[in-house]
C-alpha positions as CSV (number, residue, x, y, z in Angstrom):
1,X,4.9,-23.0,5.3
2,X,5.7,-19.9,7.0
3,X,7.7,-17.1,4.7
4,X,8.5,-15.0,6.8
5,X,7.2,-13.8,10.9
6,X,8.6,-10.7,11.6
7,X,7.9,-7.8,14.2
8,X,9.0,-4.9,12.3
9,X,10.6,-1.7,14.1
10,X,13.8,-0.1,12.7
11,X,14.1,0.6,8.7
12,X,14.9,-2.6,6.9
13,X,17.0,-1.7,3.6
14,X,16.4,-4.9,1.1
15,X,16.8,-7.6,4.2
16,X,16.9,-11.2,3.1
17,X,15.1,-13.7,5.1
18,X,15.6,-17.4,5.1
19,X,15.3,-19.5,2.4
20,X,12.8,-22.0,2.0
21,X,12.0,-24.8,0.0
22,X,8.5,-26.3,-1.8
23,X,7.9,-29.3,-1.7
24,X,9.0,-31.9,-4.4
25,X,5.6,-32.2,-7.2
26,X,4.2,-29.1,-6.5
27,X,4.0,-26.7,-9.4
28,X,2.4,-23.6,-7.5
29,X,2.1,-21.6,-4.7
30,X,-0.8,-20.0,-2.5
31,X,0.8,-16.7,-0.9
32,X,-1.3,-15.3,2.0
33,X,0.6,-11.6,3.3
34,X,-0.4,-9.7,6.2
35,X,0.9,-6.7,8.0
36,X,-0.7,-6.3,11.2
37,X,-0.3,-2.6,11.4
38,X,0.7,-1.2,15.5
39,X,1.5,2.4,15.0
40,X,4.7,4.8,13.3
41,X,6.6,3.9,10.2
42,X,6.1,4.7,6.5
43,X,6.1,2.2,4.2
44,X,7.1,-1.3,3.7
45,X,7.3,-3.7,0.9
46,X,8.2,-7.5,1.0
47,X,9.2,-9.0,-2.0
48,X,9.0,-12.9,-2.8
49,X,11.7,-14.3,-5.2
50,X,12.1,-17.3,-6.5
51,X,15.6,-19.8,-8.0
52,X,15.3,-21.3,-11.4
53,X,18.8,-22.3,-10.8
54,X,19.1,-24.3,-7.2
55,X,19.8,-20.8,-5.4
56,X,22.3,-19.1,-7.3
57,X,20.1,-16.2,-7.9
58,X,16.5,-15.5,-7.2
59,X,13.8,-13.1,-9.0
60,X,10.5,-11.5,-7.9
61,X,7.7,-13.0,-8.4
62,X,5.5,-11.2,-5.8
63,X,5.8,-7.6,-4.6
64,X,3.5,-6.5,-1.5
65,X,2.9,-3.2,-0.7
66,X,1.8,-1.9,2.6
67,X,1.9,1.6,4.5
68,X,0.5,2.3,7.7
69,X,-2.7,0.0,8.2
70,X,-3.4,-3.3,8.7
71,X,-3.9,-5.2,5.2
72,X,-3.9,-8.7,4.0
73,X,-3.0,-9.6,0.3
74,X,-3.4,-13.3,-1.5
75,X,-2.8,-14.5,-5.0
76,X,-1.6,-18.0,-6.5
77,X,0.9,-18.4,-8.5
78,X,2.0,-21.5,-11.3
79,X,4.8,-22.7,-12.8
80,X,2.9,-24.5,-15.2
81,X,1.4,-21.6,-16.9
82,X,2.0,-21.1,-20.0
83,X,3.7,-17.7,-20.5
84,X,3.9,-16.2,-23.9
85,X,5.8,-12.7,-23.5
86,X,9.5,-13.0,-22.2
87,X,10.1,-11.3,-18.4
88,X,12.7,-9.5,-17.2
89,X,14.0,-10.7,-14.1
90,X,15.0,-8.4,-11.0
91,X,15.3,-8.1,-7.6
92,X,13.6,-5.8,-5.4
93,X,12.0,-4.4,-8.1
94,X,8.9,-5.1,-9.3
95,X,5.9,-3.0,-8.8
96,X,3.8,-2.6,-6.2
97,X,1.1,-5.2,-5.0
98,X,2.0,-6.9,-8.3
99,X,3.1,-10.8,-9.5
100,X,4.6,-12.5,-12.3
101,X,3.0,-15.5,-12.7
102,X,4.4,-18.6,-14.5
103,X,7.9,-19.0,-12.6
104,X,8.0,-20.6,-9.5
105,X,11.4,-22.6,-8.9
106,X,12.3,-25.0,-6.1
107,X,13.9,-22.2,-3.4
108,X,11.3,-19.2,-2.5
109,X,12.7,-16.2,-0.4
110,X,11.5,-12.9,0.8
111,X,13.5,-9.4,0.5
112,X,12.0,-6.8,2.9
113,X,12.4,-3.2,3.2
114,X,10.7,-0.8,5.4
115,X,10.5,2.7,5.8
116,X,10.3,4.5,9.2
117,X,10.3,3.3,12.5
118,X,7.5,0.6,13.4
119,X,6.2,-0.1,16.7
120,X,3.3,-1.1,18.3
121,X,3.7,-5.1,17.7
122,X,3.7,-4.2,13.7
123,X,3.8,-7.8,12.4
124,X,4.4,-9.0,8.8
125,X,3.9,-12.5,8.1
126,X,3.8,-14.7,4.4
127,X,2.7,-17.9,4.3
128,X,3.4,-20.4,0.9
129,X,0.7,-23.0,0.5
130,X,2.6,-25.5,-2.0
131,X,-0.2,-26.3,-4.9
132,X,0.2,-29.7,-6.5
């Protein structure tokens, strides 16, 4: 499923994008992030959240970090991993190019911001492959 498939231009100041929903069974999901990098801007980092509680709130559980080049960033994440240390959950927050593995709840999100004015076709696009 597609997270997000945005041309970026103007700043973006912690944007939510749509909603979407996994699949029922699935414990896990592939994330696949790429900015296709066109010319100007700064910086820009898109953040995938996650609901434990049907929506109400959501928490990172991916940050990706990108500047001014074209790069591509995949990890897989489980919520049937064991986790042993307690996390803090936040928004728009966590570091980048980093995940919290272990959480993954039935609504997954993405928060973007961006630094800068983009042009040039700059293209940032997630996709969520539901793990079983």
């Amino acid at each position: 499923m597609v997270l997000i498939d945005h041309i970026v231009t103007v700043a973006e100041a912690a944007v939510v994008y749509p909603v979407g929903q996994r699949p029922p069974g699935t414990v896990g999901l592939s994330l696949d992030a790429t900015l296709t990098y066109g010319s100007g801007g700064t910086s820009l980092k898109a953040w995938v959240q996650t609901s434990l509680d049907g929506g109400l709130t959501y928490f990172d559980i991916a940050c990706f970090a990108y500047t001014t080049a074209t790069k591509r960033r995949i990890c897989t994440l489980r919520g049937d991993t064991a986790v042993t240390t307690l996390a803090t959950p936040g928004a728009a927050a966590l570091a980048d190019d980093t995940v919290v593995n272990g959480f993954v709840g039935a609504h997954v999100r993405v928060v973007l911001t961006s630094v800068g004015t983009y042009a040039g076709q700059t293209r940032l696009t997630i996709y969520a492959d539901p793990k079983g």
